[in-house]
C-alpha positions as CSV (number, residue, x, y, z in Angstrom):
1,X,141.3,7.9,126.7
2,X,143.4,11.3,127.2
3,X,146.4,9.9,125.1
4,X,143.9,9.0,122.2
5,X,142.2,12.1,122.7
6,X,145.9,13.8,121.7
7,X,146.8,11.4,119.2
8,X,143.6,12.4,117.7
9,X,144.1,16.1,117.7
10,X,147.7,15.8,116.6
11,X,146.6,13.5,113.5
12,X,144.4,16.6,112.7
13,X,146.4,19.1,113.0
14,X,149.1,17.5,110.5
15,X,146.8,16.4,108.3
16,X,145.4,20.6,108.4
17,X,149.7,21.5,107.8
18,X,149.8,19.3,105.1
19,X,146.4,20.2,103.5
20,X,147.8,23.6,104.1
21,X,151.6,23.0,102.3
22,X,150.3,21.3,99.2
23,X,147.4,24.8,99.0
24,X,150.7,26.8,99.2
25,X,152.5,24.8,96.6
26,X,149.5,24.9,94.3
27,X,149.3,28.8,94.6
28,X,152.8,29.1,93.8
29,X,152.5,26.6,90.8
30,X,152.9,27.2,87.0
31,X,150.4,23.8,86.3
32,X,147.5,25.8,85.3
33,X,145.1,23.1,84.1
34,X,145.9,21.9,88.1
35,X,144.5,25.4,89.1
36,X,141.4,25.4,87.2
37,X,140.6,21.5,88.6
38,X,141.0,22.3,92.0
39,X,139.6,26.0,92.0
40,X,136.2,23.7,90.7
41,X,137.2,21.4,93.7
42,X,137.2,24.0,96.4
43,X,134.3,25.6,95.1
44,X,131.7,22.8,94.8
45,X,133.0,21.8,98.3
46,X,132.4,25.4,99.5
47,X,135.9,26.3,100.4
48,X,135.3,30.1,98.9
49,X,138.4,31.5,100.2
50,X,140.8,28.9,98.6
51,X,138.4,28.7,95.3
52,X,138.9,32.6,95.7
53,X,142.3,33.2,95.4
54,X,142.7,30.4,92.5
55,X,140.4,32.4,90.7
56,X,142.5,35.8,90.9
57,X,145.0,34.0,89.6
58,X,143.2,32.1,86.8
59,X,140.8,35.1,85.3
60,X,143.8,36.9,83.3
61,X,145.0,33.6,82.3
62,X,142.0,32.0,80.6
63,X,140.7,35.4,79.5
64,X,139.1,34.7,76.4
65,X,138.8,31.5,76.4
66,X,135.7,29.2,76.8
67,X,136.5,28.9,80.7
68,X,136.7,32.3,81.5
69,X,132.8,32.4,81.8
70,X,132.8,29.5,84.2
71,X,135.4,31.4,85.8
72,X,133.8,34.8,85.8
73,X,130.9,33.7,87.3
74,X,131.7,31.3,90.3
75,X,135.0,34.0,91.1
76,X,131.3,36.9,91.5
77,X,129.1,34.0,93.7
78,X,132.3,32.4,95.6
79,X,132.7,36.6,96.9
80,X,128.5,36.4,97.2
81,X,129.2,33.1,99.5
82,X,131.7,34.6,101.6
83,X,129.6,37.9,102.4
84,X,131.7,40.1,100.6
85,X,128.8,42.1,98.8
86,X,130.7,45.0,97.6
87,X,133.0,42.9,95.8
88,X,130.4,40.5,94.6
89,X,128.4,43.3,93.4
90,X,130.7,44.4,91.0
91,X,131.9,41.1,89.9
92,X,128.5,40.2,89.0
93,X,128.3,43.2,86.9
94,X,131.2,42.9,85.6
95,X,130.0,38.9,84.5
96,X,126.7,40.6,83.1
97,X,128.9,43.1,81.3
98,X,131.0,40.8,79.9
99,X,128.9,37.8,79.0
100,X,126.0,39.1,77.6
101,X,124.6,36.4,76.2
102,X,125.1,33.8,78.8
103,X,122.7,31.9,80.7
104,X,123.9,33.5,83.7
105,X,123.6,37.2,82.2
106,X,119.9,38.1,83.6
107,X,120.9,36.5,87.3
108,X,124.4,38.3,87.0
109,X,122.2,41.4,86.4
110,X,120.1,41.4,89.2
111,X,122.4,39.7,91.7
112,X,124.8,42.9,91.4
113,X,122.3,44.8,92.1
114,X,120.6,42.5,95.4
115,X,124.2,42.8,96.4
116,X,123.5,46.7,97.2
117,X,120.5,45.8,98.8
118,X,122.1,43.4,101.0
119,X,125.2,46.3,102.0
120,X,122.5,48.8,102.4
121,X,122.9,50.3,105.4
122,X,120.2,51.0,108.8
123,X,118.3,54.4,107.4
124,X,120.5,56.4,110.6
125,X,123.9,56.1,108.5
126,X,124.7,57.3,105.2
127,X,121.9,56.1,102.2
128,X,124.1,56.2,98.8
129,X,124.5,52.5,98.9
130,X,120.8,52.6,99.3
131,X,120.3,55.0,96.4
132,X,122.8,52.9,94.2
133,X,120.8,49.5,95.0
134,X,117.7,51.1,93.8
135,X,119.2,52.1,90.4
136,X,120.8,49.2,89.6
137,X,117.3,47.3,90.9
138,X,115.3,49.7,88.3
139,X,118.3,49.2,85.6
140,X,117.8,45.3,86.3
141,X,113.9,46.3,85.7
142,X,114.6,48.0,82.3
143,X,116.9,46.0,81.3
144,X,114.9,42.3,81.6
145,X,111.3,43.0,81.9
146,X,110.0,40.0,81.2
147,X,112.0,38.7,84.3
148,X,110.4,36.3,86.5
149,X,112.6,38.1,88.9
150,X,111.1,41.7,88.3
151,X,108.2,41.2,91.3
152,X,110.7,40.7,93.9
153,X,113.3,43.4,92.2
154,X,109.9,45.6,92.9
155,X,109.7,44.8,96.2
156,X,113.3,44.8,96.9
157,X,112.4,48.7,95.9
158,X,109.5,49.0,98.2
159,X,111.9,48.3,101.3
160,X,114.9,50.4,99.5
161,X,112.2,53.4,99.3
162,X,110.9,53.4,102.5
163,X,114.8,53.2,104.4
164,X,115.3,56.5,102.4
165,X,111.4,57.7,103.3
166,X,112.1,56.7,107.3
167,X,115.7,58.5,107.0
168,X,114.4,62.0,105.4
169,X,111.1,61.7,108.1
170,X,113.7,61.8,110.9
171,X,115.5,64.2,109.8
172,X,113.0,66.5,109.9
173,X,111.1,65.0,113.3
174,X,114.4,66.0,114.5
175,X,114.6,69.4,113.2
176,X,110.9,69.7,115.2
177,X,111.9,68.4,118.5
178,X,115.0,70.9,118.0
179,X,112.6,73.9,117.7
180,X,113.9,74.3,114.2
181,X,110.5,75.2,113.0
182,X,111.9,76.6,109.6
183,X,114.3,73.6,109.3
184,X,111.1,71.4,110.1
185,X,108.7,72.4,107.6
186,X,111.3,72.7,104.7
187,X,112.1,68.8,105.1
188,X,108.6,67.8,106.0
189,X,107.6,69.4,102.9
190,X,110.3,67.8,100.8
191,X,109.3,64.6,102.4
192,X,106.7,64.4,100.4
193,X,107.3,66.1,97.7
194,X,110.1,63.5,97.0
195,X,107.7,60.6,98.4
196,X,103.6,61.6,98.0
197,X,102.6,58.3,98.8
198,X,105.3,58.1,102.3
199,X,103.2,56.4,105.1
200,X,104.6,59.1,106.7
201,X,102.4,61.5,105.3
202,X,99.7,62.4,107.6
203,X,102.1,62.7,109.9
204,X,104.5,65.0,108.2
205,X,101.9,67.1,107.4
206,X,100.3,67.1,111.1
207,X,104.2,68.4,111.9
208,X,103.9,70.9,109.3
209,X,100.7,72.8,110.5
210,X,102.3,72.8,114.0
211,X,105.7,73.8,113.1
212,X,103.9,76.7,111.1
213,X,102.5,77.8,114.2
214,X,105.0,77.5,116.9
215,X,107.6,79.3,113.8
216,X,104.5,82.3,113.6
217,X,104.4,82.5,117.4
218,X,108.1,83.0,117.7
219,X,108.7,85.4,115.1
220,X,109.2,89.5,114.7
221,X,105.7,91.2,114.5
222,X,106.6,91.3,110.8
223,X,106.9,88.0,109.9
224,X,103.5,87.0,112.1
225,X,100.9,87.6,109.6
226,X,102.0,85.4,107.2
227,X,103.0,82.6,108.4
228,X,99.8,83.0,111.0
229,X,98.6,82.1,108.0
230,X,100.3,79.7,106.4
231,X,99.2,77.6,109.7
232,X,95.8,78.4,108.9
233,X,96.6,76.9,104.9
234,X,98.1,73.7,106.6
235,X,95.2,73.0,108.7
236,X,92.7,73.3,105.8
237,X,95.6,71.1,103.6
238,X,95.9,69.0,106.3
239,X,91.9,67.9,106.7
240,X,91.6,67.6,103.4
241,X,93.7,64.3,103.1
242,X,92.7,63.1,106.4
243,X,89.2,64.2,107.6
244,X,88.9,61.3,110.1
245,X,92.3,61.8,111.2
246,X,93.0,61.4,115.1
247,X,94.7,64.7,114.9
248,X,92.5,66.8,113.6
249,X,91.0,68.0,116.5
250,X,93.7,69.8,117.9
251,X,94.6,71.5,115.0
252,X,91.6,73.0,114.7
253,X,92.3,74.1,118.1
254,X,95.6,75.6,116.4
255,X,93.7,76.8,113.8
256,X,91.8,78.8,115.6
257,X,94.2,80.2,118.0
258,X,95.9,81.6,114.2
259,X,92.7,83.1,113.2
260,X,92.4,85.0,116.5
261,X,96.0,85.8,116.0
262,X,95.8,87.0,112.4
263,X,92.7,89.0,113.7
264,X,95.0,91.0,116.4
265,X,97.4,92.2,113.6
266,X,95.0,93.3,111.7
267,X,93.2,95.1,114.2
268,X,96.9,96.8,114.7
């Protein structure tokens, strides 16, 4: 049973060598029309990586010719297949670019840009893969709206938006719990500027009044008065968008503690 066993694995692995020699032979061949068979071959059976590298060689050959859009296109989904979305992202634009008018054009299109969306990154690292994927998406948008695809480009958007949203509200949550008060309320504020309908906004803006007041109470005697009240401002801001809030309570608590504060300096 051992000795078949062997014999087994020994068939296999010579049968994988020669599989392997006649691949090498066919990269180093001249028969073109061979090329373009079994680059078809290996990419209907799934073998990317071989269909990959006939396809390098192919796309400068049959360039302009009615199989370079065959080509084109399974060389941009063959790189999609493997996982290799940076490269697949610009082949597929480069497809869309090229071959306007093909079938393929639209799914080309959005495909290079679902490609950025796949490589975007968690929102702690570096977003201008992120920011990329969203432009391309609203391009894609612009471009065919009459897509069946444009819901899901939309919502592809959504969860682009909020990575950026989640990155900029941490940012400045980190700024707070730094005691960068100044730091704080600048990217709070940008926060939503940048994104008014954030889920982070009540939030932010809870952050903001109590960043305002911890910046007042730790500032020169000049500086007080003002941004006493500018605490007083965010608390009033603040209820306004979110009279039931859970949070509201305390900063009247803060508010009041400004008042009393803003009262004292201008007893002074």
């Amino acid at each position: 049973m051992i000795r078949k066993s062997r014999l087994l694995l020994i068939a296999g692995l010579l049968i994988a060598l020669s599989s392997c020699s006649k691949y090498q032979k066919l990269l180093k061949s001249t028969d073109n029309e061979q090329k373009y068979e079994m680059a078809i071959s290996y990419y209907e059976q799934k073998d990317y990586y071989r269909a990959i590298q006939l396809f390098d060689q192919l796309q400068a050959i049959y360039r302009g010719t009615e199989r370079a859009e065959r080509i084109s296109y399974y060389y941009a989904n063959a790189h999609f297949e493997q996982r290799d979305y940076i490269l697949a992202s610009y082949y597929f634009k480069q497809f869309a670019q090229n071959f306007p008018n093909s079938k393929n054009a639209e799914e080309a299109a959005f495909m290079s840009a679902y490609c950025n969306y796949l490589d975007s990154p968690p929102s702690s690292l570096d977003q201008q893969v992120t920011t990329d994927a969203i432009k391309e998406l609203q391009l894609f948008i612009n471009r065919y709206p009459g897509s069946s695809r444009v819901g899901r480009a939309n919502e592809l958007i959504d969860e682009l938006r909020l990575k950026l949203e989640t990155k900029a509200y941490n940012i400045a949550n980190l700024y707070y719990k730094m005691e960068d008060y100044k730091a704080a309320i600048i990217n709070f504020e940008n926060l939503i500027k940048d994104y008014p309908d954030t889920r982070y906004r009540e939030e932010a803006m809870y952050l903001i009044a109590k960043s305002y007041y911890s910046y007042a109470s730790k500032s020169i005697a000049s500086k007080q008065e003002e941004r006493f009240q500018h605490t007083y401002d965010a608390v009033d801001n603040f209820a306004t968008f979110f009279p039931e809030s859970g949070y509201l309570k305390e900063l009247r608590n803060i508010q009041k503690n400004a008042r009393k504060e803003l009262n004292n300096l201008s007893a002074l």
